[in-house]
C-alpha positions as CSV (number, residue, x, y, z in Angstrom):
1,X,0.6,2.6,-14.7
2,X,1.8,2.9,-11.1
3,X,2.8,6.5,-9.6
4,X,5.1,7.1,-6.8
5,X,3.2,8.6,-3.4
6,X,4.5,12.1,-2.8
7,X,6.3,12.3,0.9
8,X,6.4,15.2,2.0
9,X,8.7,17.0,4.6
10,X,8.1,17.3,8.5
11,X,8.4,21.3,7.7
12,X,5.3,21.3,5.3
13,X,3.2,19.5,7.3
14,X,3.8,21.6,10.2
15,X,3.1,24.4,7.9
16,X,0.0,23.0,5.8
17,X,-1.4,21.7,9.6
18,X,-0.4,25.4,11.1
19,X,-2.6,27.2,8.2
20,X,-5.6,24.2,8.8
21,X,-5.6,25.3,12.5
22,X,-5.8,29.1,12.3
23,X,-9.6,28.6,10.2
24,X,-8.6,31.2,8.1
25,X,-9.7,29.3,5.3
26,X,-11.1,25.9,4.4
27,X,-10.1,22.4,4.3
28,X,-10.5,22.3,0.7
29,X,-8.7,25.6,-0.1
30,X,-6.1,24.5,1.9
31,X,-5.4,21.4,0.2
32,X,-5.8,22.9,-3.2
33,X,-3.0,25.4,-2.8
34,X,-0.7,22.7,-1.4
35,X,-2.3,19.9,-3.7
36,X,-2.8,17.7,-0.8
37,X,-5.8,15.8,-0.3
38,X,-8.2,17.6,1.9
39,X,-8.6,14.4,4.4
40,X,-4.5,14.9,4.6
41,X,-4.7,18.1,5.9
42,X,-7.1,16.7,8.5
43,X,-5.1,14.8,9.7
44,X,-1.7,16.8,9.9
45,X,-4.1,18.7,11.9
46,X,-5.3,16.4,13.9
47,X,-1.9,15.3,14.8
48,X,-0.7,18.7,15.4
49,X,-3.4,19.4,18.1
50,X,-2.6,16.0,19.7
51,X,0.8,16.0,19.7
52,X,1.5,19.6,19.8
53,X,2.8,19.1,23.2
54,X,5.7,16.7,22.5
55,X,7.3,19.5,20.0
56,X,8.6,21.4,23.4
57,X,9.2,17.9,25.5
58,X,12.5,17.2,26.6
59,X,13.8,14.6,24.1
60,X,13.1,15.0,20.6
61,X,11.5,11.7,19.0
62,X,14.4,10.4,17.2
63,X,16.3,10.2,20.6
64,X,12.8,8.2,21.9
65,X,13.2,6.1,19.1
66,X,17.0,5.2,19.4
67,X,16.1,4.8,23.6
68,X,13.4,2.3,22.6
69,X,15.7,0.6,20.4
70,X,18.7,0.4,22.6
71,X,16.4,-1.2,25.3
72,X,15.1,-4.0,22.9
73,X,18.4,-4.5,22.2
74,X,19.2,-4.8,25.8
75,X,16.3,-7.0,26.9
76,X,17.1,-9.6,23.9
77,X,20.2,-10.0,25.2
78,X,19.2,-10.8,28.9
79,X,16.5,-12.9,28.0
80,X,19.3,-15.0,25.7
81,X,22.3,-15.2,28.4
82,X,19.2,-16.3,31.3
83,X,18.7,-19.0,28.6
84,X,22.3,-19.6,28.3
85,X,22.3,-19.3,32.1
86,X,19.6,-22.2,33.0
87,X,21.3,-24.3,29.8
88,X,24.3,-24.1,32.0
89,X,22.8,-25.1,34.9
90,X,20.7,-28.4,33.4
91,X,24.0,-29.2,32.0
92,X,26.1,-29.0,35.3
93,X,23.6,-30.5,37.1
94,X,24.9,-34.0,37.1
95,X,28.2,-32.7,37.8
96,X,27.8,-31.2,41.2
């Protein structure tokens, strides 16, 4: 019998790894209240504390992510038209 993984939103995370880093309590407590898996909340806050900084960065990750994109996008299609390009120029050879 297989069960479905719980995902769990951006906003509980923040607030599970927000609770983890103020020490009020334990790891364990922690997790049992939100009935995560105490290595979980390790790393949510792990992630927090490293990443922290981005939250208040100028572009918000999915606007990274679509920038990243759109260049891959853009480099595919330069590297195929300067394939295009010298496919053009080994044809026309003989020509000129």
């Amino acid at each position: 019998m297989t069960t479905k993984r719980k995902q769990h939103s951006a906003q509980f995370k923040f607030k599970v790894a927000l609770e983890a880093v103020k020490d009020d309590q334990t790891r364990n407590q922690i997790a049992s209240r939100h009935s995560v898996h105490p290595g979980q909340v390790t790393e949510w806050k792990k992630k927090l504390l490293t990443e922290g900084n981005q939250i208040f960065g100028r572009q918000p990750a999915r606007a990274e992510a679509a920038q990243a994109t759109r260049e891959a996008e853009l480099y595919e299609q330069i590297g195929r038209l300067k394939m295009e390009l010298e496919w053009l120029k080994k044809k026309a050879a003989p020509f000129s």
